[in-house]
N, CA, C and O atoms as a GROMACS GRO file, in nm:
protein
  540
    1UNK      N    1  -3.044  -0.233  -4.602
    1UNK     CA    2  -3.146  -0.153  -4.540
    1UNK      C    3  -3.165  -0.191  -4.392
    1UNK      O    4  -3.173  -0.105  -4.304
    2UNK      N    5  -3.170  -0.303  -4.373
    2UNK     CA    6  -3.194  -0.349  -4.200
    2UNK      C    7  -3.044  -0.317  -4.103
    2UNK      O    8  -3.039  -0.293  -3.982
    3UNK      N    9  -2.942  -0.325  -4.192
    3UNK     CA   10  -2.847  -0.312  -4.132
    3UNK      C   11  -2.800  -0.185  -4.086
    3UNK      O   12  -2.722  -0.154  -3.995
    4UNK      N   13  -2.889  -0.095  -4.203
    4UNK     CA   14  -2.849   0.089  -4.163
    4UNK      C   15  -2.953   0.096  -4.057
    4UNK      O   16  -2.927   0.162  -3.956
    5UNK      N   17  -3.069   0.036  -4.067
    5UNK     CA   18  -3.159   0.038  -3.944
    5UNK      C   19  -3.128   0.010  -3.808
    5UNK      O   20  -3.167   0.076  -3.712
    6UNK      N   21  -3.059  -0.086  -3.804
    6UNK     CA   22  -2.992  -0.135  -3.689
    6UNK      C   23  -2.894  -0.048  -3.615
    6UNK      O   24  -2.885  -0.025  -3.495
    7UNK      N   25  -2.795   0.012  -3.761
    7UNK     CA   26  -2.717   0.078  -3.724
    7UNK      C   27  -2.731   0.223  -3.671
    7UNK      O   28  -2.662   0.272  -3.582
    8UNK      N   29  -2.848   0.295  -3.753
    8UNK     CA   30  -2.874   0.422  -3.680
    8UNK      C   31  -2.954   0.398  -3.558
    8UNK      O   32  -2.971   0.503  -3.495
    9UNK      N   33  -3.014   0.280  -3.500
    9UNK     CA   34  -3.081   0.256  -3.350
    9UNK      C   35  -2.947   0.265  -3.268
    9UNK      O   36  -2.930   0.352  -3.183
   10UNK      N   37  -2.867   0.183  -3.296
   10UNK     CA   38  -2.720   0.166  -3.207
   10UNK      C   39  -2.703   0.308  -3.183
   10UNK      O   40  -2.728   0.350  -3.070
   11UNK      N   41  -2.661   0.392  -3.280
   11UNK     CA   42  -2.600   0.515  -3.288
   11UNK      C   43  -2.690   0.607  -3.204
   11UNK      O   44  -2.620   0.672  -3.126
   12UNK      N   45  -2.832   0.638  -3.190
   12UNK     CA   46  -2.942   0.686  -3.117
   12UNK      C   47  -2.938   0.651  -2.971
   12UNK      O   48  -2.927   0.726  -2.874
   13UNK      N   49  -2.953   0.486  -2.979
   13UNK     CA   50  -2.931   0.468  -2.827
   13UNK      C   51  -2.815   0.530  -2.761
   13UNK      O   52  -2.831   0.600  -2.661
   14UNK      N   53  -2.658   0.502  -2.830
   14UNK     CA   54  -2.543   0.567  -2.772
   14UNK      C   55  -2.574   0.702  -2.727
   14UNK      O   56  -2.573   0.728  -2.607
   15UNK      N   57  -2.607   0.804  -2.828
   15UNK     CA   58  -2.639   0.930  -2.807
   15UNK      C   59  -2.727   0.962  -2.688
   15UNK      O   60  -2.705   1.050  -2.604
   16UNK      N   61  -2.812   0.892  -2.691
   16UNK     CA   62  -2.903   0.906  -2.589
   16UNK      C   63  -2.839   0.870  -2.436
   16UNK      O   64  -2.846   0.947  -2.340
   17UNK      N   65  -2.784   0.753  -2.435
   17UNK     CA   66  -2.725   0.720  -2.289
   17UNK      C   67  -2.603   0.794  -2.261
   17UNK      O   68  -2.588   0.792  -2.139
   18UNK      N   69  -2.514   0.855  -2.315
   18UNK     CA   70  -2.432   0.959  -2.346
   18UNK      C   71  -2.485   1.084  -2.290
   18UNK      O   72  -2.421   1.111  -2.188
   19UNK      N   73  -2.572   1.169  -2.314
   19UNK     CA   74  -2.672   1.283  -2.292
   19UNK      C   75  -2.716   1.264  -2.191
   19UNK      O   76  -2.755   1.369  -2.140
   20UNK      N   77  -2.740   1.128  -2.097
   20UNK     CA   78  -2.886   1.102  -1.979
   20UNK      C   79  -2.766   1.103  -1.877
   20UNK      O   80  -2.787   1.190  -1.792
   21UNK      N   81  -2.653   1.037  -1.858
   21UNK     CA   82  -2.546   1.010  -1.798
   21UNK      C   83  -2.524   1.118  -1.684
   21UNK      O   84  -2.539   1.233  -1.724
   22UNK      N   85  -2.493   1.104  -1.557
   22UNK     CA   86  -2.466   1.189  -1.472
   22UNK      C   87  -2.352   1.281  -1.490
   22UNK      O   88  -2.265   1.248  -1.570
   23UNK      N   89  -2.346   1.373  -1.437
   23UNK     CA   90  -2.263   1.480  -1.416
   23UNK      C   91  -2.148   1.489  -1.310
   23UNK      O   92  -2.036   1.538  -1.303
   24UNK      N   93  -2.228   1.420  -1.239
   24UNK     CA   94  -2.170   1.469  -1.138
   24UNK      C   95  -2.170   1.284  -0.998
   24UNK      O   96  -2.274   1.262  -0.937
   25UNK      N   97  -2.105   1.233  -0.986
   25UNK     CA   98  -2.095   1.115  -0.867
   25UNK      C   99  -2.067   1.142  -0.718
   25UNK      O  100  -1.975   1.218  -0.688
   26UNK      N  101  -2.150   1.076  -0.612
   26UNK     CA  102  -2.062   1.115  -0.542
   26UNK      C  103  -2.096   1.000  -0.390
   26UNK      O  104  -2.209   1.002  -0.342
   27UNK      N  105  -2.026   0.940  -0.352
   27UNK     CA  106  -1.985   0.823  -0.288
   27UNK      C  107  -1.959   0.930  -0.192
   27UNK      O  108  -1.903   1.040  -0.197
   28UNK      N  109  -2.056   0.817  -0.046
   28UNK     CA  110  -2.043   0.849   0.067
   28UNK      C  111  -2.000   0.725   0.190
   28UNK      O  112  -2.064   0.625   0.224
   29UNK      N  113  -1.879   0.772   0.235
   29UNK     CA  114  -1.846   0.630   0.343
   29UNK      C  115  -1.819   0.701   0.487
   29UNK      O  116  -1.750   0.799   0.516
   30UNK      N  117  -1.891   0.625   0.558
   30UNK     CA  118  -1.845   0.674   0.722
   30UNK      C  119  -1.717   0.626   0.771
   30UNK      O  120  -1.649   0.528   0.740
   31UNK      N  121  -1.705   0.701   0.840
   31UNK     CA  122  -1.499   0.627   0.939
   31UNK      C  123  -1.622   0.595   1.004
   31UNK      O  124  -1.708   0.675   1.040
   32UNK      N  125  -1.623   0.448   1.016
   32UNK     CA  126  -1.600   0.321   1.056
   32UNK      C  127  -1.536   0.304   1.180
   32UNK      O  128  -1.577   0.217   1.258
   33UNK      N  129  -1.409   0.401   1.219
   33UNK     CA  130  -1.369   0.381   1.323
   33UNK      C  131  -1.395   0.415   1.476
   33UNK      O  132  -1.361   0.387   1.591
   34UNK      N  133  -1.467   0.484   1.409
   34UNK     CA  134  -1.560   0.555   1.525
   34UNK      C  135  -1.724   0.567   1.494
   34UNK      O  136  -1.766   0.613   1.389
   35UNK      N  137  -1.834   0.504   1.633
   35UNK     CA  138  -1.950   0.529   1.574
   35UNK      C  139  -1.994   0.627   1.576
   35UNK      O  140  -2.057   0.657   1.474
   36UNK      N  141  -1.986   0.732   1.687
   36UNK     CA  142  -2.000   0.876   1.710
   36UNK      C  143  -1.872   0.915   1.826
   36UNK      O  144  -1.792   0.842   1.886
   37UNK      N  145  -1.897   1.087   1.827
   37UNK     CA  146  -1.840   1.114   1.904
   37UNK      C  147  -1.936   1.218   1.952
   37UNK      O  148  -2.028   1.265   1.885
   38UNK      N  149  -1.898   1.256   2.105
   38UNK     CA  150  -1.983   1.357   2.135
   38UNK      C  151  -1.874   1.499   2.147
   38UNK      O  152  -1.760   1.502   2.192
   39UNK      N  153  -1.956   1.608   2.090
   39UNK     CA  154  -1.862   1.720   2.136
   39UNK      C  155  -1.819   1.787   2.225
   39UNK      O  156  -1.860   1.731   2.326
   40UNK      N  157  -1.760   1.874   2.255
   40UNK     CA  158  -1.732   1.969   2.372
   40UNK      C  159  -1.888   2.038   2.388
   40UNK      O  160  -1.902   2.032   2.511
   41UNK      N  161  -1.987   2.086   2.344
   41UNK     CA  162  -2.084   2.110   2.353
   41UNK      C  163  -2.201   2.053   2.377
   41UNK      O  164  -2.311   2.107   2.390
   42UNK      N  165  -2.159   1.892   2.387
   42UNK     CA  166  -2.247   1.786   2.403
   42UNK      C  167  -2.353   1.736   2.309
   42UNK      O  168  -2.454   1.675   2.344
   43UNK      N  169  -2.309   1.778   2.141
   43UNK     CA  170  -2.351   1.715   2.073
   43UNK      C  171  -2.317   1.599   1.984
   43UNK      O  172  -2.195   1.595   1.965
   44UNK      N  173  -2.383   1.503   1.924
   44UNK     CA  174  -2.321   1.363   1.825
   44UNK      C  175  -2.297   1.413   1.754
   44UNK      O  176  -2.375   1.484   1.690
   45UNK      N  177  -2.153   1.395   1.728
   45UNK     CA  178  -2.080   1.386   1.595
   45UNK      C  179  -2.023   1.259   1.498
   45UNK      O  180  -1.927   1.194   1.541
   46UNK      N  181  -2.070   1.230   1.396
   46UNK     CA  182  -2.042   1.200   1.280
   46UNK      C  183  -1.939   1.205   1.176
   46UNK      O  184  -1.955   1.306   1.108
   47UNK      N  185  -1.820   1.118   1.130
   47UNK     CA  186  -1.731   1.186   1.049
   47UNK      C  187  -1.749   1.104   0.888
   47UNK      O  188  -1.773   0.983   0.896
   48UNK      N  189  -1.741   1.155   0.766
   48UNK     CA  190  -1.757   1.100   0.680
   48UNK      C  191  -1.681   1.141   0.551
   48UNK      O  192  -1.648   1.257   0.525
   49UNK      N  193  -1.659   1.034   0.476
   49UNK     CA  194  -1.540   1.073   0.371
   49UNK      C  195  -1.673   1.109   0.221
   49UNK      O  196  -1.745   1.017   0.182
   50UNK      N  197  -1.681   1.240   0.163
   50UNK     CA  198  -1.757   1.208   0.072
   50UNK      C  199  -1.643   1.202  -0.116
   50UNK      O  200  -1.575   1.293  -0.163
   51UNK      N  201  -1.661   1.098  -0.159
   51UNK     CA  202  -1.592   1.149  -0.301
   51UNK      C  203  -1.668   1.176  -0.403
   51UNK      O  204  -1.745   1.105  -0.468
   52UNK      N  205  -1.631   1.315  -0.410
   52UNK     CA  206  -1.658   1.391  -0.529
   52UNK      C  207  -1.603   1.328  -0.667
   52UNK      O  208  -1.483   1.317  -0.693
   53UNK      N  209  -1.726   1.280  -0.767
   53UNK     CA  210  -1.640   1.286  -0.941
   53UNK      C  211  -1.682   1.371  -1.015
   53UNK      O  212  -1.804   1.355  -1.018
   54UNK      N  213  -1.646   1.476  -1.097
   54UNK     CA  214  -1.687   1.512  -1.168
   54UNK      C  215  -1.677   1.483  -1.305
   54UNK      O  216  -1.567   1.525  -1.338
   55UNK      N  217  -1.720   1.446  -1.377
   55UNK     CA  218  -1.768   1.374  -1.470
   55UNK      C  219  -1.789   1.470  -1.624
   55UNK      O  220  -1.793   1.430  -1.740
   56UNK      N  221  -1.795   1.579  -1.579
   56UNK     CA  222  -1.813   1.661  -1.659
   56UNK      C  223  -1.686   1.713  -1.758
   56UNK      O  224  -1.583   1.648  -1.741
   57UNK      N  225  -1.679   1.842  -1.879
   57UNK     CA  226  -1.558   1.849  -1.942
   57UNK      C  227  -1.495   1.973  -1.874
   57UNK      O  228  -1.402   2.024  -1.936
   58UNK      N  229  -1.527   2.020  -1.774
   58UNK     CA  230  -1.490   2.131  -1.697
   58UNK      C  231  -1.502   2.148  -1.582
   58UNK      O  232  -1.615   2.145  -1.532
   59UNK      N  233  -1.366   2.175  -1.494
   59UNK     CA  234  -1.362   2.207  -1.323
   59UNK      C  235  -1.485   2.269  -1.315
   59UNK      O  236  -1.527   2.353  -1.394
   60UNK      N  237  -1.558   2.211  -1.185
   60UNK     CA  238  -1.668   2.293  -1.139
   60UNK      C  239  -1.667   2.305  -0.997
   60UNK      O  240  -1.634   2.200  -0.943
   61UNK      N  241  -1.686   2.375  -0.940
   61UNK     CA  242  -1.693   2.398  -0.798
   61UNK      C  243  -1.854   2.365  -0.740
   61UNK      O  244  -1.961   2.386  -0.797
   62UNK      N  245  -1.822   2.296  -0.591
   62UNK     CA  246  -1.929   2.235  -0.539
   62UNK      C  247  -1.970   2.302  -0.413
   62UNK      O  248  -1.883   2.360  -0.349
   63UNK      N  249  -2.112   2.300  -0.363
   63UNK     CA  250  -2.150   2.362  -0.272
   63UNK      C  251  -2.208   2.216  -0.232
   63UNK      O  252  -2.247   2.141  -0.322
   64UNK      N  253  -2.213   2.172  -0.071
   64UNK     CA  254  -2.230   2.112   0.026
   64UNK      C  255  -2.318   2.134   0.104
   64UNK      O  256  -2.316   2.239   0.168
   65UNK      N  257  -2.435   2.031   0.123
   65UNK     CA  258  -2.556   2.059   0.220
   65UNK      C  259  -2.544   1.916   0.255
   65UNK      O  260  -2.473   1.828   0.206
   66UNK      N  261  -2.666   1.911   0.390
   66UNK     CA  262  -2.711   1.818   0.442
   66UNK      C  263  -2.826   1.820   0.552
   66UNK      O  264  -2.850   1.894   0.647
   67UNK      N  265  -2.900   1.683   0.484
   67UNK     CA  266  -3.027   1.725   0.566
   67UNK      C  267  -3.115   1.620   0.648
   67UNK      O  268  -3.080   1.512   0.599
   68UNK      N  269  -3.202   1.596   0.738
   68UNK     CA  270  -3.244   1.473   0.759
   68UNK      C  271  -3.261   1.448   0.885
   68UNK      O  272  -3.310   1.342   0.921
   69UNK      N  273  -3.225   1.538   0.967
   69UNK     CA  274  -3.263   1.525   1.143
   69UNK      C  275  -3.263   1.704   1.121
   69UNK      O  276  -3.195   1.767   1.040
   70UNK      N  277  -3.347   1.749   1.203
   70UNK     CA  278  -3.374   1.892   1.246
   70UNK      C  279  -3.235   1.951   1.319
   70UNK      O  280  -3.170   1.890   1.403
   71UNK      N  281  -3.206   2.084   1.267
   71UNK     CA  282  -3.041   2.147   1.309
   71UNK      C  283  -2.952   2.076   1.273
   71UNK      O  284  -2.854   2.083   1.347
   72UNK      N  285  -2.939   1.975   1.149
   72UNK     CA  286  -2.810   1.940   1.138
   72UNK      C  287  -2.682   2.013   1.144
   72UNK      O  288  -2.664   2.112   1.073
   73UNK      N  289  -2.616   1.980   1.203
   73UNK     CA  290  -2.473   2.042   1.106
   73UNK      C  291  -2.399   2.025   1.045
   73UNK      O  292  -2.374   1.904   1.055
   74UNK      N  293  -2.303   2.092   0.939
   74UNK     CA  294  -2.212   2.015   0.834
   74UNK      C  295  -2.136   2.090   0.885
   74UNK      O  296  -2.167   2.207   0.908
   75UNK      N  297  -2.004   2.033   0.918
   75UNK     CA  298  -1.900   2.116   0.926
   75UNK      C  299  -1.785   2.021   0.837
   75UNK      O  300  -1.755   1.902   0.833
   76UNK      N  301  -1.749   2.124   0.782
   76UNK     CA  302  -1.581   2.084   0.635
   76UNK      C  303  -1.479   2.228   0.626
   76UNK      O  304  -1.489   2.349   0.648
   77UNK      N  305  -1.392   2.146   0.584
   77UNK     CA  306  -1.292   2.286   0.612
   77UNK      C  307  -1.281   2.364   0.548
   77UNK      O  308  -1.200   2.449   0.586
   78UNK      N  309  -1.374   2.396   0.370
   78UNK     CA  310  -1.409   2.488   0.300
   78UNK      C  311  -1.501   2.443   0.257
   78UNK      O  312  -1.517   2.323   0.239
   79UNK      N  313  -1.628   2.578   0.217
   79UNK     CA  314  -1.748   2.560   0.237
   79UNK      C  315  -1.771   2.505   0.126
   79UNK      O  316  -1.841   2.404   0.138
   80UNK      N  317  -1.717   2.547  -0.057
   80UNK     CA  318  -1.676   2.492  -0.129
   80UNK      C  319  -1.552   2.415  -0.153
   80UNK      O  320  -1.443   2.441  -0.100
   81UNK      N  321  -1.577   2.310  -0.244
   81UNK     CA  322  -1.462   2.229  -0.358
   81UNK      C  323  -1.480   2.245  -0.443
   81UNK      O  324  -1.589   2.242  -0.499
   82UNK      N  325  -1.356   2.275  -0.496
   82UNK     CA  326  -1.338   2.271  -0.694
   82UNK      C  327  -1.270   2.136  -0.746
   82UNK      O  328  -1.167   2.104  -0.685
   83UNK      N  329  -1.308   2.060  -0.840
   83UNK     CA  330  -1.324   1.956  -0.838
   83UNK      C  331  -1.238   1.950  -1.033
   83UNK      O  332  -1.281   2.017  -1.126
   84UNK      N  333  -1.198   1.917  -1.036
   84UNK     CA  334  -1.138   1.911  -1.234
   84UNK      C  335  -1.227   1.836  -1.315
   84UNK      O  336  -1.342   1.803  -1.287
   85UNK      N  337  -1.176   1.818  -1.396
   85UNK     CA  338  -1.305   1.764  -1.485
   85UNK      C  339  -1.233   1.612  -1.490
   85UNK      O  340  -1.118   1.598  -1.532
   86UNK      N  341  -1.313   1.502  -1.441
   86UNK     CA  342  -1.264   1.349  -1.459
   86UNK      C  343  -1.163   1.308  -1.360
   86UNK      O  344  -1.097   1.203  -1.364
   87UNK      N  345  -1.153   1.430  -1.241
   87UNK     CA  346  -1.116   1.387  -1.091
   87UNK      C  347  -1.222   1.355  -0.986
   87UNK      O  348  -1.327   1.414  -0.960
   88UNK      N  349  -1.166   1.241  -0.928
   88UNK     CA  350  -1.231   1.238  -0.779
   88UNK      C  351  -1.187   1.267  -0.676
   88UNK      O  352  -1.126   1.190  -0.602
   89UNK      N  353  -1.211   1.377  -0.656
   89UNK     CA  354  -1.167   1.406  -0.483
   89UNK      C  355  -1.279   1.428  -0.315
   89UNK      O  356  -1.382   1.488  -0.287
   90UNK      N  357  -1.170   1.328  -0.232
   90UNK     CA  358  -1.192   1.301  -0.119
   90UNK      C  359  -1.240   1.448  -0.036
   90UNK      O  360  -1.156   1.537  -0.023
   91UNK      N  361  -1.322   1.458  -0.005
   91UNK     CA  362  -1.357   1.574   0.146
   91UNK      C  363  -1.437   1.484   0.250
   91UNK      O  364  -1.546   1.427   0.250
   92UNK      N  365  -1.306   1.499   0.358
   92UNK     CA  366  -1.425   1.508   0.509
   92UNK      C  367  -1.496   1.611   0.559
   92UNK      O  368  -1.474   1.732   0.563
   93UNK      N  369  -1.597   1.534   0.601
   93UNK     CA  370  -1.693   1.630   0.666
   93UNK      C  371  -1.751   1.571   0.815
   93UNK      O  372  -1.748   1.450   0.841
   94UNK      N  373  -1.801   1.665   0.903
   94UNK     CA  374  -1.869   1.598   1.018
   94UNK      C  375  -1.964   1.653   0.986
   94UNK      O  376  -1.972   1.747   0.908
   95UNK      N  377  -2.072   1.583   1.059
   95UNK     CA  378  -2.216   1.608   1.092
   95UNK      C  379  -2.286   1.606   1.260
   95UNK      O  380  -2.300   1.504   1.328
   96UNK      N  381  -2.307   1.692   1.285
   96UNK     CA  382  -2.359   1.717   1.428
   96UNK      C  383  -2.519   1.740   1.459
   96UNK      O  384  -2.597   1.813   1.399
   97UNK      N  385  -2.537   1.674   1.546
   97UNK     CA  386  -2.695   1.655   1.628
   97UNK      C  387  -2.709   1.710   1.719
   97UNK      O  388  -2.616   1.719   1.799
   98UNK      N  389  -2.800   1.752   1.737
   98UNK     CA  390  -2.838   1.757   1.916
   98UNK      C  391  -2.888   1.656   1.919
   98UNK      O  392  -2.961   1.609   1.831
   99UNK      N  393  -2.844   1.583   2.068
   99UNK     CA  394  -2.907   1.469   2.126
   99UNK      C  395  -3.056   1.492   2.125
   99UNK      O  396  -3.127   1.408   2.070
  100UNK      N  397  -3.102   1.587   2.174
  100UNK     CA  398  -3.238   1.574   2.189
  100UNK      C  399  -3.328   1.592   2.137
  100UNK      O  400  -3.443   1.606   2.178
  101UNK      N  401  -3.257   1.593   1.974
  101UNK     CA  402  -3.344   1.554   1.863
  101UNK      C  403  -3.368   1.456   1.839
  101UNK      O  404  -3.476   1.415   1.794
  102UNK      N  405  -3.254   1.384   1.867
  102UNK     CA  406  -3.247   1.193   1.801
  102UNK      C  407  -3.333   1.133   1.860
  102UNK      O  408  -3.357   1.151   1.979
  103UNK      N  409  -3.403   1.039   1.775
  103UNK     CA  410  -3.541   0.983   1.835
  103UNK      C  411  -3.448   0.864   1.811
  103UNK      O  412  -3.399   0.832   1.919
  104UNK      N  413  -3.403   0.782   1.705
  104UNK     CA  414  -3.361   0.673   1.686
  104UNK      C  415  -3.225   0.659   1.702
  104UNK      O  416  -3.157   0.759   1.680
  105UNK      N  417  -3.157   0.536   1.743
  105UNK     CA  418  -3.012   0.541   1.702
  105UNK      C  419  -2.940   0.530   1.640
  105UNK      O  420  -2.823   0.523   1.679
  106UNK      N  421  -2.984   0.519   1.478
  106UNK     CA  422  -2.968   0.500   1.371
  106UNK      C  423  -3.032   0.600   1.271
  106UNK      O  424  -3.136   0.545   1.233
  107UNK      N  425  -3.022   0.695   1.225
  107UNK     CA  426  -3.095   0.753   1.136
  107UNK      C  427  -3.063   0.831   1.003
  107UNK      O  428  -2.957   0.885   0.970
  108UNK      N  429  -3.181   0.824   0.937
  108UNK     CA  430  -3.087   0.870   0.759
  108UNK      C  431  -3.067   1.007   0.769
  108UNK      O  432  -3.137   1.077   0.842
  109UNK      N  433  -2.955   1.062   0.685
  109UNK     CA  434  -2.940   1.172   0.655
  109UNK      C  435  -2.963   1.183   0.503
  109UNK      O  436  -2.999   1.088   0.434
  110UNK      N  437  -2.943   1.295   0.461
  110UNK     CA  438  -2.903   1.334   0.262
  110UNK      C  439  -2.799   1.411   0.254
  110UNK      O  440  -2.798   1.528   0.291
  111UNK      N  441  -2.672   1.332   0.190
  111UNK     CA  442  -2.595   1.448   0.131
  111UNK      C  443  -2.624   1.523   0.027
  111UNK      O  444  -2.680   1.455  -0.060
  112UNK      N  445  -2.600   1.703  -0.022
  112UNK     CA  446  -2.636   1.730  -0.168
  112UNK      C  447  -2.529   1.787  -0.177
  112UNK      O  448  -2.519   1.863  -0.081
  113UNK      N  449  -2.418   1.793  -0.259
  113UNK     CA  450  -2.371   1.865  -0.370
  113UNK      C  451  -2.468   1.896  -0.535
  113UNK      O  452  -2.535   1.835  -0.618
  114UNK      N  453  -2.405   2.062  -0.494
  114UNK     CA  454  -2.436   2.118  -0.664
  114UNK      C  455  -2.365   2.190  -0.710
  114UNK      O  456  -2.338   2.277  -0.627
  115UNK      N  457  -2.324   2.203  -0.788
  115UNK     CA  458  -2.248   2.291  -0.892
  115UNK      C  459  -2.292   2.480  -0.866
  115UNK      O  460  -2.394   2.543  -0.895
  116UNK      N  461  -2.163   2.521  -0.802
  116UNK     CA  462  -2.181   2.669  -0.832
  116UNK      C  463  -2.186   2.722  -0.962
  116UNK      O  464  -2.210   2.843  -0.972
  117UNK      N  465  -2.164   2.642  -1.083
  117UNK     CA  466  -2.164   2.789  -1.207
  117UNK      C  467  -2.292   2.682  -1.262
  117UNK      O  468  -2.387   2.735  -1.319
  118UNK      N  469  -2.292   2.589  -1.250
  118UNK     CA  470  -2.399   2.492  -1.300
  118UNK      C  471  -2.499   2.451  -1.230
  118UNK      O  472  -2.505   2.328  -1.224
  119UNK      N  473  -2.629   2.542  -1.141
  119UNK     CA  474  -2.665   2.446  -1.052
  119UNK      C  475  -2.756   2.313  -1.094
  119UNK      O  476  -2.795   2.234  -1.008
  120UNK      N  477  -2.781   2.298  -1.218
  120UNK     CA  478  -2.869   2.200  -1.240
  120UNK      C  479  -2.799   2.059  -1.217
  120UNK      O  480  -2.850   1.951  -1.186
  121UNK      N  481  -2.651   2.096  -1.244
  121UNK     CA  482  -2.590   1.977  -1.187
  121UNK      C  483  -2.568   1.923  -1.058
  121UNK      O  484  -2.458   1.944  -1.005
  122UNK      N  485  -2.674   1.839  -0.985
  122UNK     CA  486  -2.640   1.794  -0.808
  122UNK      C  487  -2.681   1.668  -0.820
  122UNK      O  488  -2.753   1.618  -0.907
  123UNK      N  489  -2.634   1.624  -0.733
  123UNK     CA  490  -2.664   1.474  -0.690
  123UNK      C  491  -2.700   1.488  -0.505
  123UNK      O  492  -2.694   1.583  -0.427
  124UNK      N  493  -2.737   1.342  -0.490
  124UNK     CA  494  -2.797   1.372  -0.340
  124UNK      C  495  -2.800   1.232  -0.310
  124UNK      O  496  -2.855   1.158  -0.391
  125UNK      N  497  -2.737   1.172  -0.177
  125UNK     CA  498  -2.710   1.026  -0.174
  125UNK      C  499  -2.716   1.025  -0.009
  125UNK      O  500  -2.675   1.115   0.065
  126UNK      N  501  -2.785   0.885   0.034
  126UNK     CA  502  -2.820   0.912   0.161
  126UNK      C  503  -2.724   0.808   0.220
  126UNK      O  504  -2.646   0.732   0.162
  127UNK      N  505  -2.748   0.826   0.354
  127UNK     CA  506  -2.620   0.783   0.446
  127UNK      C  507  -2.679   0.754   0.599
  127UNK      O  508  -2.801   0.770   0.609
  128UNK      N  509  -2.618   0.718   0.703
  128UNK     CA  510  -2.679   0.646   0.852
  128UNK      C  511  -2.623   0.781   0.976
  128UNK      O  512  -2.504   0.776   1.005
  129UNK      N  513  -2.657   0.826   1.004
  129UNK     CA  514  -2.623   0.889   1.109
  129UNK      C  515  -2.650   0.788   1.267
  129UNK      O  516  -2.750   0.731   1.310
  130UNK      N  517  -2.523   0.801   1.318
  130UNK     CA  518  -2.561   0.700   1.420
  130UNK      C  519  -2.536   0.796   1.571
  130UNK      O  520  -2.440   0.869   1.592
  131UNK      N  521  -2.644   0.773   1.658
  131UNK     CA  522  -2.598   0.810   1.802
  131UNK      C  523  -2.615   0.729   1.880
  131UNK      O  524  -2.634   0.617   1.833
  132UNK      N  525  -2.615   0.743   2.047
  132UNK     CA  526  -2.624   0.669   2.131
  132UNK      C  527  -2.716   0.593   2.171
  132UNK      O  528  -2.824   0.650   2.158
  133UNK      N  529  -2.728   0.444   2.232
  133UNK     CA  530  -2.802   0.408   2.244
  133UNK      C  531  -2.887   0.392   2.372
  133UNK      O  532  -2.942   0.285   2.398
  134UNK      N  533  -2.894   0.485   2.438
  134UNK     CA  534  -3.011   0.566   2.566
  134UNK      C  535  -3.086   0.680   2.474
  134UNK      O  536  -3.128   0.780   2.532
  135UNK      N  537  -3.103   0.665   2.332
  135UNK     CA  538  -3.214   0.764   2.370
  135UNK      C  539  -3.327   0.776   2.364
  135UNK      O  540  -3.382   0.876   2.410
   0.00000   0.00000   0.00000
């Protein structure tokens, strides 16, 4: 009797952490190699590798935002990714400022991916936007 007790808690908890488990991962790293750049238009630019996992049992395609200084921009070379189910794939992206927004020289952004056929599936992970230091 204690042991089926034990055993259907095990089996409950599994189920349960199984079910709560994300959908969707997604790791954000800056190139490092550069702290900013400024554009032909004279704004900070930002470059960043984000990896997509999807985690899920079916390719899902991702939609890309970002938010966290006023006028950001995201620029990537398609607006969506389709992603397989239990792949991680790499997309760069930049992010652009106007200078004369930046109050700090360091400041947070939010990445969001969500799922086009799924939107309940998104994640959202924050990151450093860096500009110059006169401002």
């Amino acid at each position: 009797m204690i042991y089926g007790a034990l055993l259907l808690t095990l089996f409950i908890g599994m189920g349960y952490s199984i079910s709560q488990r994300d959908k969707v991962g997604l790791d954000v790293i800056r190139d490092r190699n550069m702290l900013y750049r400024e554009t032909n238009d004279g704004w900070v630019e930002n470059v960043y590798v984000l990896k997509v996992m999807n985690m899920t049992e079916n390719a899902q395609t991702y939609k890309f935002s970002a938010q966290g200084i006023e006028g950001l921009k995201l620029e990537m070379p398609e607006p969506e990714v389709k992603v397989k189910s239990g792949i991680v794939t790499e997309v760069i992206v930049r992010l652009q400022a106007d200078p004369d927004i930046l109050t700090e020289r360091s400041s947070k952004v939010y990445f969001k991916i969500q799922s086009v056929e799924h939107p309940d599936i998104t994640v959202e992970e924050q990151a450093r936007f860096l500009g110059p230091l006169n401002i």
